[in-house]
N, C-alpha and C positions, 0 to 999 in steps of 0.2 A: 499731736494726737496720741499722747504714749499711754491714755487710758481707753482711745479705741483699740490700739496696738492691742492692749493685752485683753478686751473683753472681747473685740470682735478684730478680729485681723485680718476676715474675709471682708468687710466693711472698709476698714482704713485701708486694704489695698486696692480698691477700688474706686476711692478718692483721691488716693496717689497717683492710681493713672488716670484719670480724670483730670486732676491738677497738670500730671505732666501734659497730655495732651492739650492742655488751653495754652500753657507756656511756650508747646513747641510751633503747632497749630494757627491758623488765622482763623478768627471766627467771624462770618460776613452775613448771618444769621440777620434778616431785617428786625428780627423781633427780639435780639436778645442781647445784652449787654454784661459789663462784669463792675460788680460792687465794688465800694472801698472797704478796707480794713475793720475801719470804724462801724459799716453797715452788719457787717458780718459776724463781729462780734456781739451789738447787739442780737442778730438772729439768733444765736445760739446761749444765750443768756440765761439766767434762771425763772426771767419773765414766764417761759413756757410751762414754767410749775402750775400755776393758779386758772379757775375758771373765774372770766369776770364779764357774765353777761348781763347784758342791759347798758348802760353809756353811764357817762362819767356823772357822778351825785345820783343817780339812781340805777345801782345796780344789787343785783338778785345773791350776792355773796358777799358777804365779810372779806374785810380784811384788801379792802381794794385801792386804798386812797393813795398809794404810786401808781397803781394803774392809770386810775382818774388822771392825775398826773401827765405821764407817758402819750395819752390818749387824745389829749386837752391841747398838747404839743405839736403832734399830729395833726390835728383838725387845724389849729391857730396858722400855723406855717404853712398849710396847702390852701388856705383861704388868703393871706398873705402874697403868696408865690404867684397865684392866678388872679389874685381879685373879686373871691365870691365871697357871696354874702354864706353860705354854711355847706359843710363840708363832711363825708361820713367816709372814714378811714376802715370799715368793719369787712368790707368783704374781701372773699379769700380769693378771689381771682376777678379780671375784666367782665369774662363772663358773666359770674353773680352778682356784679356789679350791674349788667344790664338786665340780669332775671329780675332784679330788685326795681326798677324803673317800669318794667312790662306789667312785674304785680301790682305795682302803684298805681298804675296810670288803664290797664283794661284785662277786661272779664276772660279767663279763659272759653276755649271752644267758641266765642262769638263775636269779637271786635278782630278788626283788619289793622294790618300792620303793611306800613309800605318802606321797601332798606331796598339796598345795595344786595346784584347777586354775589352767593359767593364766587363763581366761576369768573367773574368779571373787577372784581377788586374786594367784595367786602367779606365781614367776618362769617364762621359759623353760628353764633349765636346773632345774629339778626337774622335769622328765620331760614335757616336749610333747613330741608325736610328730615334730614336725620339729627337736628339739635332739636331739645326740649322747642325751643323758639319757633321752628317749624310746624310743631308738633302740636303745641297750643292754640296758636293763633291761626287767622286767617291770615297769610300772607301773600303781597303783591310784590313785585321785585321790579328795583331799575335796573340801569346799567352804563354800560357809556354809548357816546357816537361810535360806531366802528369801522370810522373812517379817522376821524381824530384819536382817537380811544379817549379821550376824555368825557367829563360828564355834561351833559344836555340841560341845563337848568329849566328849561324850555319844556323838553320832551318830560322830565320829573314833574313838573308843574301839571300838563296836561293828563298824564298816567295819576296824579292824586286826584286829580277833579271828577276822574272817572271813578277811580276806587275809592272816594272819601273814606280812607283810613283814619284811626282814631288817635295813631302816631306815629309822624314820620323818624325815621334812622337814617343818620348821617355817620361821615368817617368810614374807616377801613382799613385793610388788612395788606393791604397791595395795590395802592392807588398812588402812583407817582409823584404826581402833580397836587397842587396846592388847591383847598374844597373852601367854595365860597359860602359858611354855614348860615350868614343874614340872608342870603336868597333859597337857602332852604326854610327856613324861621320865616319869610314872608311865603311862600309856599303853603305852609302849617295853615299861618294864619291866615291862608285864603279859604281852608277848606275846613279850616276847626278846630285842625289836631294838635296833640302833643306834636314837639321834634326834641329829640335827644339824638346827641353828638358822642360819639365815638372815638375819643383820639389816645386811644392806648396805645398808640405806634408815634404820633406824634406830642403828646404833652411837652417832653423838654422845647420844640420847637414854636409851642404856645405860649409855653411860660417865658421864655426867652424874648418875645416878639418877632420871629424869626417868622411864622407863620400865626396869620390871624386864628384867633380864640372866640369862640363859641360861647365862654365863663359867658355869664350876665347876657346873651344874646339868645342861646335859645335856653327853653325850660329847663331842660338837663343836661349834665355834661358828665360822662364818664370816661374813667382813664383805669389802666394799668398800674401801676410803680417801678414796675423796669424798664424796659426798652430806653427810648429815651430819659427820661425819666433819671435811669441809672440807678434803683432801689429795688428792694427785694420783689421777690414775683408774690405780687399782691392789687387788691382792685380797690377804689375809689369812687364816689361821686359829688358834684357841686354842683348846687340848683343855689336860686333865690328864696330869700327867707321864708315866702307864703307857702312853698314848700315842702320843707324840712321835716315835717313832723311825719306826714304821710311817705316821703322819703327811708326816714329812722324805724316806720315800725314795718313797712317792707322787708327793710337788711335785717333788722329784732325786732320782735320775734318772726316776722314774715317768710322769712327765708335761711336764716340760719342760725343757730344758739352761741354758741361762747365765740366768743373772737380770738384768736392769736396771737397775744398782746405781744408775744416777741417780735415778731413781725410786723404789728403796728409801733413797737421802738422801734422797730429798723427805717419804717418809711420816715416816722420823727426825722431817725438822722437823715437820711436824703435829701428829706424835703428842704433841710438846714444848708447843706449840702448846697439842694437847687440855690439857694439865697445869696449865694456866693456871686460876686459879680463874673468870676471865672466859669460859674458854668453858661451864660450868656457866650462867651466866648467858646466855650468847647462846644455849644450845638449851633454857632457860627461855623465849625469848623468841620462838625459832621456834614453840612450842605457844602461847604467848600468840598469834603473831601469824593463825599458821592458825584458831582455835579463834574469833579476832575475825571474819575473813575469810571464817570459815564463815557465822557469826550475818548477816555483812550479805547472803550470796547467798540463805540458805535468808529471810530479811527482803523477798528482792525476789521470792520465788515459785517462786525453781530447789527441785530436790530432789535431797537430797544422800544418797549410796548411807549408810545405816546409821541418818542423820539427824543428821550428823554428824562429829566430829574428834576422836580421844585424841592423834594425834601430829601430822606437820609435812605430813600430805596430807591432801587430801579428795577426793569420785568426786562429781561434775554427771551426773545421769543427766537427759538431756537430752528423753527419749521425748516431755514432754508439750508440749514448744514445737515438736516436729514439725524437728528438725535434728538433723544426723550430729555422731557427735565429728570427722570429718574438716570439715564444712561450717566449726564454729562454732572450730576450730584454725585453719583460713583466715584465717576472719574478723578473729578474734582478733590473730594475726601481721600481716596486713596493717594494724593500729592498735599494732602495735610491742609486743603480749605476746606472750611465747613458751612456750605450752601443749602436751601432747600428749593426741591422742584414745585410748582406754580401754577396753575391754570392761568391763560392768558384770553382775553377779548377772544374768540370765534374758535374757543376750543372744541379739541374734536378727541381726546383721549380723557379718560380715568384720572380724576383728582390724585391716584396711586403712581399713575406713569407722566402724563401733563406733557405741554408740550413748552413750556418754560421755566425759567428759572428766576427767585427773588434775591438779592443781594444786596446786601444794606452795609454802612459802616459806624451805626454807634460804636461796638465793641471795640473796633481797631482806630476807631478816635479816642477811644479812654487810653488806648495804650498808649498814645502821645504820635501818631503817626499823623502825618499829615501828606500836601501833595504829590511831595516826591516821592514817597511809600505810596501812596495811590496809581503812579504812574508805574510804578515796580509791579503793584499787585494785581493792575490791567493785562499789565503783558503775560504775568505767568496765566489768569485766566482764559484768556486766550489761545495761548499754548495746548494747556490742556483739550479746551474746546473743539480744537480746529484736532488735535492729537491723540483723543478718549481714550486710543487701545494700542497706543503707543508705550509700552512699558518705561523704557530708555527714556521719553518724554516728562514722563510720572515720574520716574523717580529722581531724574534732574530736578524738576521742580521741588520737588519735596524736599532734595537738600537745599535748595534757595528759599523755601519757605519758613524752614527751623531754621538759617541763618539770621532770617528777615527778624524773625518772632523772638530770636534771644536779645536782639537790640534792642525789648521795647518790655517792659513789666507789664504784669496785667492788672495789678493792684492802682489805681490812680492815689494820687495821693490828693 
C-alpha cells in the first residue's frame, strides 16, 4: 500500500488494523467470509475506471469489449457452477438482487408477498416494515413450529391459500436447518404465484451438492457472492431462459445504471474458484466443522435454536444463562471473536439487544481449520459465555485466540 501510505495514511492505517485484526481474531460471522489473493486483486483493478452500462454486445458506452469479455465469464461460470439456464451478475448487493425480482414480477403498493419473518430466520429485504420490501408490498409473513423451530410446510401452505400472494420467498438469513425449496415451488404452484429462493447464506453449499438447490426448480434464485460462496460482496440471479429478459431490464435500466465491472471480475474469479473440485471439499467441511462446533456448545449446556445444524450456522438462544445477544457479542469481541447477536423463535427483546446469537464457520474453514480447531473454539465460546464479566476469563482467552489465529492464514490459497 506505499501509495496509500503516502496520499492517505489515515486510510492505510486503518486497513492495517483491520488486516491485523482479521489475522489475530476468529471471525464466526454466519454471513461473512475472506477472499483469495487472486479475488482481491481483481477488485481493485483498473476495471473500476470505465462505465459500462447495459450487458455485454449491447452497451450504452464505447470502448467496452473486455468488459463484454470479464462479464460473459461471469455469467458462463455461475450458470456452469449451478446449472441454470441464464444468469445476471449486475447487482451490487443480495438485496438488489431481490429488489430486482419484486420489480420484475409485481406492481408496487398493490400485490402481496408472502417470506419468512425476519425475527424468526429470514432476511430484511423479504418484507420488514422498515426495508424498501416492507414498504412496497403488501406483506404476509411465515415463520417456524415453535416447538420444533423449524419450518411448517404444512402451515406455509395453508397461510398462501389464505393470502394468495403473487410471490412466495423462500431461504434466509438464520435458519439452521436445510429448506425443502420443491415444496415451496409446489406451494406457489398451488396458489399462482411466483417463488424466489434466497440462498445468499447458503450458494457454496448448493453448488457443492451439500444442500439441495432451487437452480431450475423454482422461477428465481438469487444469491450473494460471499458468504459461502467465498467472493466479493456482490449479488446475483438464475431464473430459466423464459425469464431472463424481464429479469435483465429489472437489474438495467430497472433498478440500477453502470455496474462494477471490478467487482463482477472478482465474482469471474470466484465463481472459477467455485469450479474447483476443492471447493466441494471445503463447503464439506464448513458443515463438518459447524455440525462439530454445535455438538461441543449444546455439550457444555447452551441451547441451540432447532437443536441444532444442517448447514454452516447455528442460533445460541441464550434466555437461560440470563444474557443478551448484545451482552455476550461484547463479551465475546473483547476475547478476539467476532459474533453477531440474533433474534431467536419467540423473541421478546429489540433486534439492537436480542436474545441470541448467530455463529457460523465459512471464514475459519477458509483458514484451513477444521475439527479439532472447532473443538478449541467451542470451549473458548463457552468460557466466555458462561464468564462475560470475567476480565481474567477475557483476556485468557484472547491470548488462546491470537495463538489459535497465528496458526492459520487468512488468505486461502
Amino acid at each position: 500500500m506505499s501509495n496509500l501510505e503516502k496520499v492517505d495514511p489515515e486510510i492505510a492505517a486503518v486497513i492495517r488494523r483491520e488486516q491485523d485484526r482479521q489475522l489475530r481474531g476468529l471471525e464466526l460471522i454466519a454471513s461473512e467470509n475472506l477472499v483469495s489473493r487472486a479475488v482481491l486483486e481483481a477488485m481493485g483493478s483498473i476495471l473500476t475506471n470505465k462505465y459500462a452500462e447495459g450487458y455485454p454486445g449491447k452497451r450504452y458506452y464505447g470502448g467496452c469489449e473486455f468488459y463484454d469479455i470479464a462479464e460473459n465469464l461471469a455469467r458462463d461460470r455461475m450458470k456452469q457452477l449451478f446449472g441454470a439456464q441464464h444468469a445476471n451478475v449486475q447487482p451490487h448487493s443480495g438485496t438488489q438482487a431481490n429488489m430486482a425480482i419484486y420489480f420484475a414480477t409485481m406492481e408496487c403498493n398493490k400485490d402481496r408477498m408472502l417470506s419468512m419473518s425476519l425475527t424468526q430466520g429470514g432476511h430484511l429485504s423479504h418484507g420488514s416494515p422498515v426495508s424498501f420490501s416492507g414498504k412496497m408490498y403488501q406483506v404476509h409473513q411465515y415463520g417456524v413450529d415453535l416447538e420444533s423451530e423449524t419450518l411448517d410446510y404444512g402451515k406455509v401452505g395453508e397461510l398462501a391459500h389464505a393470502v394468495k400472494p403473487k410471490m412466495i420467498v423462500c431461504g434466509a438469513s438464520a435458519y439452521p436447518r436445510e429448506i425443502d425449496f420443491r415444496a415451496f415451488m409446489e406451494i406457489a404452484e398451488s396458489v399462482g404465484a411466483y417463488c424466489m429462493a434466497d440462498i445468499a447464506h447458503i450458494a457454496g453449499l448448493c453448488a457443492s451438492g451439500i444442500h439441495n438447490s432451487p437452480v431450475g426448480v423454482v422461477h428465481f434464485t438469487t444469491t450473494t457472492t460471499h458468504k459461502t460462496l467465498r467472493g466479493p460482496r456482490g449479488g446475483a440471479i438464475m431464473c430459466n431462459q423464459e425469464y431472463a429478459t424481464m429479469v435483465d431490464k429489472a437489474v438495467f435500466p430497472g433498478m440500477q445504471g453502470g455496474p462494477l465491472m471490478n467487482t463482477i471480475a472478482a465474482k469471474a474469479v470466484c465463481l472459477k474458484e467455485a469450479l474447483r473440485p476443492s471447493f466441494k471439499e471445503y463447503n464439506r467441511q464448513i458443515v463438518k466443522n459447524a455440525k462439530v462446533l454445535a455438538q461441543v456448545l449444546l455439550d457444555a449446556g447452551l441451547r441451540l435454536v432447532s437443536g441444532g445444524t444442517d448447514n454452516h450456522l447455528m442460533l445460541i438462544d441464550l434466555t437461560r444463562q440470563g444474557l443478551t445477544g448484545l451482552e455476550a457479542e461484547t463479551a465475546l469481541g473483547k476475547a478476539g471473536i467476532t459474533v453477531n447477536k440474533n433474534t431467536i423463535p419467540r423473541e421478546t427483546k429489540s433486534p439492537f439487544v436480542t436474545s441470541g446469537l448467530r455463529i457460523g464457520t465459512p471464514a475459519v474453514t477458509t483458514r484451513g481449520m477444521k475439527e479439532q480447531e472447532m473443538q478449541m473454539i467451542g470451549d473458548l465460546i463457552t468460557r466466555v459465555i458462561f464468564h462475560p464479566q470475567d476480565a481474567g476469563v477475557l483476556s485468557a482467552v484472547h491470548r488462546e485466540v491470537s495463538e489459535l489465529a497465528g496458526k492459520f492464514p487468512i488468505y486461502p490459497e
